[in-house]
Structures are given as C-alpha cells and as structure tokens.
C-alpha positions as CSV (number, residue, x, y, z in Angstrom):
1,X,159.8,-153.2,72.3
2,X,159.8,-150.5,70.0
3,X,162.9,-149.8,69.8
4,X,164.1,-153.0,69.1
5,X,162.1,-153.7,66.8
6,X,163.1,-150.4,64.9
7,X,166.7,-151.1,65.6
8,X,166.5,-154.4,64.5
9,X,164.6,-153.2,60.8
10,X,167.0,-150.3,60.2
11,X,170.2,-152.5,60.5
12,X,168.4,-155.7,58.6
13,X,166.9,-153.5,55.9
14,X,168.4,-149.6,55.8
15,X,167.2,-148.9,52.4
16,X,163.7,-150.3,52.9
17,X,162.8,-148.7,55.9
18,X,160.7,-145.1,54.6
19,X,159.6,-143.9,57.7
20,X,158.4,-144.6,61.1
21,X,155.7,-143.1,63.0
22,X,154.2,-143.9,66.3
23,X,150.4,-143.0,67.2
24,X,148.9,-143.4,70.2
25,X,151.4,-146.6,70.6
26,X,151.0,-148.1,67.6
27,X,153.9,-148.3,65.5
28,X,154.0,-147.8,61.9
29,X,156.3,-148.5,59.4
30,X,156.7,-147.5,55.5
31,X,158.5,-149.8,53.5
32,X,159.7,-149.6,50.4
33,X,157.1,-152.1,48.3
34,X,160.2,-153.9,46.9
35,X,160.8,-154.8,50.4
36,X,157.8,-156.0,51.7
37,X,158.4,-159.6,51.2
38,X,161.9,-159.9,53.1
39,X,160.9,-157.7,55.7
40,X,157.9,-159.6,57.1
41,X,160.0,-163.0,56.6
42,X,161.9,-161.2,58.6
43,X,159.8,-159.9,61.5
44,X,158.2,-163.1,61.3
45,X,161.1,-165.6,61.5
46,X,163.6,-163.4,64.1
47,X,163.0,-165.4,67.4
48,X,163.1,-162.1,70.0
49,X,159.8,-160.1,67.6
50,X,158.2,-163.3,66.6
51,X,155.6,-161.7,64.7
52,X,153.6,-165.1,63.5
53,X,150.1,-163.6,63.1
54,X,148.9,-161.3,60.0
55,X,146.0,-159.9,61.2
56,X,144.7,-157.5,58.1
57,X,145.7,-156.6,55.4
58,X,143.3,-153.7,53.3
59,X,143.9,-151.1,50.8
60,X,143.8,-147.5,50.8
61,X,143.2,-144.8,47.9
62,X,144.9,-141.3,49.0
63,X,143.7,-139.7,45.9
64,X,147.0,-138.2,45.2
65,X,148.7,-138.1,41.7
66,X,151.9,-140.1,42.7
67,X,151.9,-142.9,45.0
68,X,148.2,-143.2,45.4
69,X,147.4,-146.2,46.6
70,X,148.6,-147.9,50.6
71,X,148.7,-151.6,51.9
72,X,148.7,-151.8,55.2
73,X,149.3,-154.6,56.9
74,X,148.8,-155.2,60.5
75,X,151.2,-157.9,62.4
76,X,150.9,-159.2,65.8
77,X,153.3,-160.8,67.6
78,X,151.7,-163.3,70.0
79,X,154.6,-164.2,72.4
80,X,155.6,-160.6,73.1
81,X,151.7,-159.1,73.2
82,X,152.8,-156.6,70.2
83,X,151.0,-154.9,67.3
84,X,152.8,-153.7,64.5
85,X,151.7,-151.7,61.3
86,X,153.3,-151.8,58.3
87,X,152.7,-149.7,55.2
88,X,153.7,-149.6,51.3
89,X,153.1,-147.2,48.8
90,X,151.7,-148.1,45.3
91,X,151.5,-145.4,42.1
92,X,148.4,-146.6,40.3
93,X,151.0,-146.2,36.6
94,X,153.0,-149.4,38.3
95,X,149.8,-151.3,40.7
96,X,151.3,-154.2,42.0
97,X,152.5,-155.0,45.2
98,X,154.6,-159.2,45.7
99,X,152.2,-161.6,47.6
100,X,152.7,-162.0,51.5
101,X,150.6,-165.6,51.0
102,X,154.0,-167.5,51.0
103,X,154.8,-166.2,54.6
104,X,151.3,-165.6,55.7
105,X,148.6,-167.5,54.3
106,X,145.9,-165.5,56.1
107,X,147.4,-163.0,53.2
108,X,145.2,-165.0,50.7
109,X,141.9,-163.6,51.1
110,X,142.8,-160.1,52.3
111,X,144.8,-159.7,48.8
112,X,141.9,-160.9,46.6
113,X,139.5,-158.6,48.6
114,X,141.8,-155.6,48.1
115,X,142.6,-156.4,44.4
116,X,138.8,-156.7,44.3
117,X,137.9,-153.0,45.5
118,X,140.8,-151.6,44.8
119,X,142.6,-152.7,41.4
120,X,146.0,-153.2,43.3
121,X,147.7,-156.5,42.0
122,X,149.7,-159.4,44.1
123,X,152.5,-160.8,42.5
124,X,152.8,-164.3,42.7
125,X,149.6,-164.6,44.0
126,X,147.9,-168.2,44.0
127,X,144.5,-167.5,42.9
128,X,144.2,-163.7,42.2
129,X,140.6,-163.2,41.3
130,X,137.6,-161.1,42.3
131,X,135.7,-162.0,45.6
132,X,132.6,-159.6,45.4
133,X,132.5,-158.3,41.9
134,X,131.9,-160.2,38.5
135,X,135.3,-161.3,36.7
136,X,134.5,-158.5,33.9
137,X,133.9,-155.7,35.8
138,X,136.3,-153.3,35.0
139,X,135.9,-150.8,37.6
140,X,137.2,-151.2,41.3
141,X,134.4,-149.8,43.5
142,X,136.7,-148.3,46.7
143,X,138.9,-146.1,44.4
144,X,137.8,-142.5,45.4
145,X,137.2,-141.7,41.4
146,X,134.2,-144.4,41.4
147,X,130.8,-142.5,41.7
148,X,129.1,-143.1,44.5
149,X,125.9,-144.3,42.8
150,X,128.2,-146.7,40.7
151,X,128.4,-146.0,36.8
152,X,124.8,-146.8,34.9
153,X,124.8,-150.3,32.9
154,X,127.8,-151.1,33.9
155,X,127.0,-154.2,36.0
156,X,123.7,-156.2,35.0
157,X,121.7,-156.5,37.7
158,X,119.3,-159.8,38.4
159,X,115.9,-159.6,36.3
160,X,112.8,-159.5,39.2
C-alpha cells in the first residue's frame, strides 16, 4: 500500500511532495503547505486509497527560527485498513495554513483548537475563533516561548 500510495503522490503532485518517511509503519508525508488542499482532495477522492476519514489534525512548535511551526494531519482510509500522516511546515513571519473543512469537515474543530494554542491561521476557515482562550488574549499558550506559569495579569481570572 505504501508504495502506491507514494507512487501515486509523486506523479499527482511532484513539487509538493517534501519528503517521506516511514516509522515503525506509519507513513509520513511533508507537503509543501501550498499543496495541502489538492493533495488530500486528492487522497480522498482517488477510488483505490480512499482516504475518507481525518482523524486529527494538531499543531506543533519546533522552536526553530525558520519553519517553526507543523500541522499534522492524520488520514485513514477505511476500505483499505490504512493510516496515513501528513505534515506541513509553517514560518511563524507567514502563519497560515488553507482550511481542510471543505474536504473534511471533522477539520473544523481541530483548526480552531490549533489556531487557539498555537496562533497558526486557516484560510478560508468558516468560523476561525478561539475554543479555550478569551477572544482578546493575545498569547497562544502551546508555543514553546509561553512561560510555563503563563504571563501575570494577562488573563483576568474569576473573582472568589
């Protein structure tokens, strides 16, 4: 299976496709963030991977300078009994990544969580807003430069 699907991303998409790893048997691609729309349309729509599930979605912050930020989706495919990972890279200068809520709506609350924790924006998103935090927060609480006891005053807490 892995090699189809691999064959079948490199020849749809061969300047999307980053990288591809495998660990123990999980496949993982890296796709180019531009990408990430037409490639699960894609891997969702192509009638031998059938990949009709999104599992998870979630962010990651790999406090580096450039490309900071992952998304990392997780697909299953239901009919073959497959997992697939997929992966984009986002710099924090340029934080946005295009909505997956057109092709998966199980995308919807994953995104708002990770734009939530994280700061990292879905284009085209229908209802891009905070889940857990207060709308004027400014901070983004999962980002590895948020102290771990928080930042003093900078969320009113409820009277006793």
């Amino acid at each position: 299976m892995k090699e189809l699907i691999e064959n079948k991303l490199r020849n749809q998409f061969p300047q999307a496709i980053l990288e591809v790893s495998e660990f123990r048997g999980d496949l993982t691609f890296l796709v180019d963030k531009n990408f990430i729309v037409e490639v699960c349309k894609f891997l969702r729509d192509d009638p031998e991977l059938s990949f009709n599930l999104l599992v998870d979605l979630c962010g990651v912050d790999r406090a580096k300078r450039k490309d900071r930020f992952e998304v990392v989706y997780h697909l299953i495919s239901i009919k073959n009994k497959y997992r697939l990972r997929l992966k984009v890279r986002v710099d924090e200068k340029d934080c946005e990544v295009e909505s997956l809520t057109s092709i998966f709506p199980t995308a919807n609350w994953h995104e708002r969580e990770t734009y939530d924790m994280y700061g990292i924006k879905f284009k085209n998103h229908p209802d891009l807003r905070r889940m857990y935090m207060p709308e004027e927060f400014e901070y983004y609480p999962l980002r590895k430069d948020f102290p771990l006891l928080g930042i003093p005053g900078s969320l009113q807490l409820p009277k006793r």
